[in-house]
C-alpha positions in Angstrom: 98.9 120.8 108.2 99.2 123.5 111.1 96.4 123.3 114.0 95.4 126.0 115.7 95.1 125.0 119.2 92.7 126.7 121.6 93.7 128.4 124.9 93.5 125.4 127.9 91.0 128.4 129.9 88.4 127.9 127.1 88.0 124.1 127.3 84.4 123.2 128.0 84.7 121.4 131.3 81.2 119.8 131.0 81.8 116.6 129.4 81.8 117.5 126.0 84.8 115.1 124.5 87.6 117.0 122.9 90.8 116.6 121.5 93.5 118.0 123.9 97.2 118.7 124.1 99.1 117.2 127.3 102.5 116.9 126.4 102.6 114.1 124.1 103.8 115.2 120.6 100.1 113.6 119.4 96.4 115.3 120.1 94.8 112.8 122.7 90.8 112.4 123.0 89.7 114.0 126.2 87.0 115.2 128.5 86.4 116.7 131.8 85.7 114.4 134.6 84.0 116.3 137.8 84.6 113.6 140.1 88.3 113.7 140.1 88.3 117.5 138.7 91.1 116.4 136.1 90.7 115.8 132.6 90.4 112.0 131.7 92.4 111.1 128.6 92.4 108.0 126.4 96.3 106.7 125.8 97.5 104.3 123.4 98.8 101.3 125.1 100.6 98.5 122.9 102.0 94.4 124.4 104.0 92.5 122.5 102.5 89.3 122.6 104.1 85.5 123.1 103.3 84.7 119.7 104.8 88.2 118.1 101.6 89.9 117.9 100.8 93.2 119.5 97.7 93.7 121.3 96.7 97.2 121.4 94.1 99.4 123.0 93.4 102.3 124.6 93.7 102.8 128.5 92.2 105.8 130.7 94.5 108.2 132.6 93.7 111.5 134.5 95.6 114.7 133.7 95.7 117.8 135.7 94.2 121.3 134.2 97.5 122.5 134.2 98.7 119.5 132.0 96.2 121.1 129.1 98.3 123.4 127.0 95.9 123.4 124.1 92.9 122.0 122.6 90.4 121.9 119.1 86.8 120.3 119.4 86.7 117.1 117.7 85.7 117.5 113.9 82.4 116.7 112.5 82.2 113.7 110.2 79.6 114.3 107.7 
């Protein structure tokens, strides 16, 4: 499935969440942040644990305007 990605100047820099294109080869969730002026971006983070387990989650990181090549709104469940 082809996505259409939207132009980075259209992005709603309000806080509305979104799903955004940084330069990962994945779509990443993401909203503005006015405090730092940079988008704030949730990234997969993944330890091997001592017992062979991995423990993932998700850890925040701040991106640049100019990082944002693209963008969709996240989809409505219904």
């Amino acid at each position: 499935m082809k996505i259409e990605l939207k132009d980075p100047s259209e992005a709603p820099r309000d806080g509305t969440p979104i799903l955004a294109m940084i330069g990962w080869p994945w779509l990443v969730p993401a909203m503005w942040c006015q405090a730092s002026d940079k988008w704030v971006v949730a990234e997969r983070q993944c330890c091997e644990m001592e017992d062979g387990t991995n423990d993932e989650y998700f850890e925040n990181a701040w991106e640049s305007h100019e990082s944002l090549t693209g963008w969709i709104p996240i989809p409505e469940i219904e």
